[in-house]
C-alpha positions as CSV (number, residue, x, y, z in Angstrom):
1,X,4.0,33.3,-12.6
2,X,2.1,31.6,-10.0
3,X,3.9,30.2,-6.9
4,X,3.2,26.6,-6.7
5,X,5.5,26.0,-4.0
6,X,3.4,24.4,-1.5
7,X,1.7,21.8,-4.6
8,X,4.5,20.8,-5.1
9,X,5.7,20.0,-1.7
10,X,2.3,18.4,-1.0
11,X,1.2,16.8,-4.7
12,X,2.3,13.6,-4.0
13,X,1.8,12.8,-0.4
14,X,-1.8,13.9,-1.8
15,X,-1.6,10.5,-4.0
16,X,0.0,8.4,-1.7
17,X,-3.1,9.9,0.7
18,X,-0.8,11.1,3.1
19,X,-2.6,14.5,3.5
20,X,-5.0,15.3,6.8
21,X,-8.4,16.3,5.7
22,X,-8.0,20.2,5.7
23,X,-4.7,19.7,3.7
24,X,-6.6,17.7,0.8
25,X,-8.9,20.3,1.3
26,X,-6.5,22.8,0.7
27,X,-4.7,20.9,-2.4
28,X,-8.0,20.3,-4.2
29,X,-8.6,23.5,-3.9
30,X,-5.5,25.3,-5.1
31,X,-5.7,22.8,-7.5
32,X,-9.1,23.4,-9.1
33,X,-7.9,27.4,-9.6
34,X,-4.9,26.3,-11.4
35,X,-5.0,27.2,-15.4
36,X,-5.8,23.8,-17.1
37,X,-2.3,22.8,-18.7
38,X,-0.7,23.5,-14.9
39,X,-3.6,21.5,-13.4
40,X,-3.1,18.7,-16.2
41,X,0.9,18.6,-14.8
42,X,-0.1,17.5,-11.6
43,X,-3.0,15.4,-12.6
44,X,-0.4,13.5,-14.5
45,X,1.8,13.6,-11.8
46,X,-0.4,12.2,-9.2
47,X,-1.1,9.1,-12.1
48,X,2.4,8.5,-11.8
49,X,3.1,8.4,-8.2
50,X,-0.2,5.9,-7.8
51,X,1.2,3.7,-10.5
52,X,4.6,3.7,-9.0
53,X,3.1,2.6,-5.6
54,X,0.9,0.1,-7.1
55,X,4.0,-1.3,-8.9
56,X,5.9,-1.1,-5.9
57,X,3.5,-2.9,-3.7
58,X,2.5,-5.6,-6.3
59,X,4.2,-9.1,-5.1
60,X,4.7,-12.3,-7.0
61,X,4.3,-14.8,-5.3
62,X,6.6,-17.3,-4.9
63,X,5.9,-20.7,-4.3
64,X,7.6,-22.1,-0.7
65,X,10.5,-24.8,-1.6
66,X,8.9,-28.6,-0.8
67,X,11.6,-29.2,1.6
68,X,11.6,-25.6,3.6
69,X,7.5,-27.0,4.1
70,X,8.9,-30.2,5.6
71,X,10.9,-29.0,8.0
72,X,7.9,-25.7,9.0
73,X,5.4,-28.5,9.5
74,X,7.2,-30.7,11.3
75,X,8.6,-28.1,13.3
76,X,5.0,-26.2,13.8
77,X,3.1,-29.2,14.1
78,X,0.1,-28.9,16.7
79,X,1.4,-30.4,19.9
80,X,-1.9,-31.8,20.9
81,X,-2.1,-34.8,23.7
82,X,-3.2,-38.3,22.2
83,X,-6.1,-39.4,23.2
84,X,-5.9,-42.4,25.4
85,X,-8.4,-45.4,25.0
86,X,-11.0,-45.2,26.8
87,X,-11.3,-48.4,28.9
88,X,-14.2,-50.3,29.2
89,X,-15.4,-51.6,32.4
């Protein structure tokens, strides 16, 4: 049986692209001599671990209460000087 201690310790910082260039080097690598049902494992596994991010990072958003946009408005306003008339001579 193959040691595949060092996949799995680096599979899924691979996904997340947390890897340095010569460590997805590396992973690809050790990946593409894997037998194909091993290599389907961490396919699969790197699938999940994007999906969960993606699900993770995904927001709704939520619309801002009418009177918390009041009060940020008025409080946020510009404070710009007036302009003063111009008099006319």
């Amino acid at each position: 049986m193959a040691d595949h201690s060092w996949l799995d310790e680096h599979v899924e910082l691979y996904a997340i692209n947390a890897l340095d260039d010569d460590e997805v080097e590396r992973l690809e690598r050790e990946l593409a001599q894997e037998a194909e049902p091993v290599r389907s494992r961490y396919l699969r596994e790197i699938g999940r671990t994007r999906e969960a991010l993606v699900e993770m990072t995904a927001v709704d958003a939520t619309p801002r209460h009418p009177s918390c946009v009041r009060r940020c408005s008025r409080r946020f306003r510009p404070r710009c000087p007036r302009p003063t008339p111009s008099r006319q001579r």
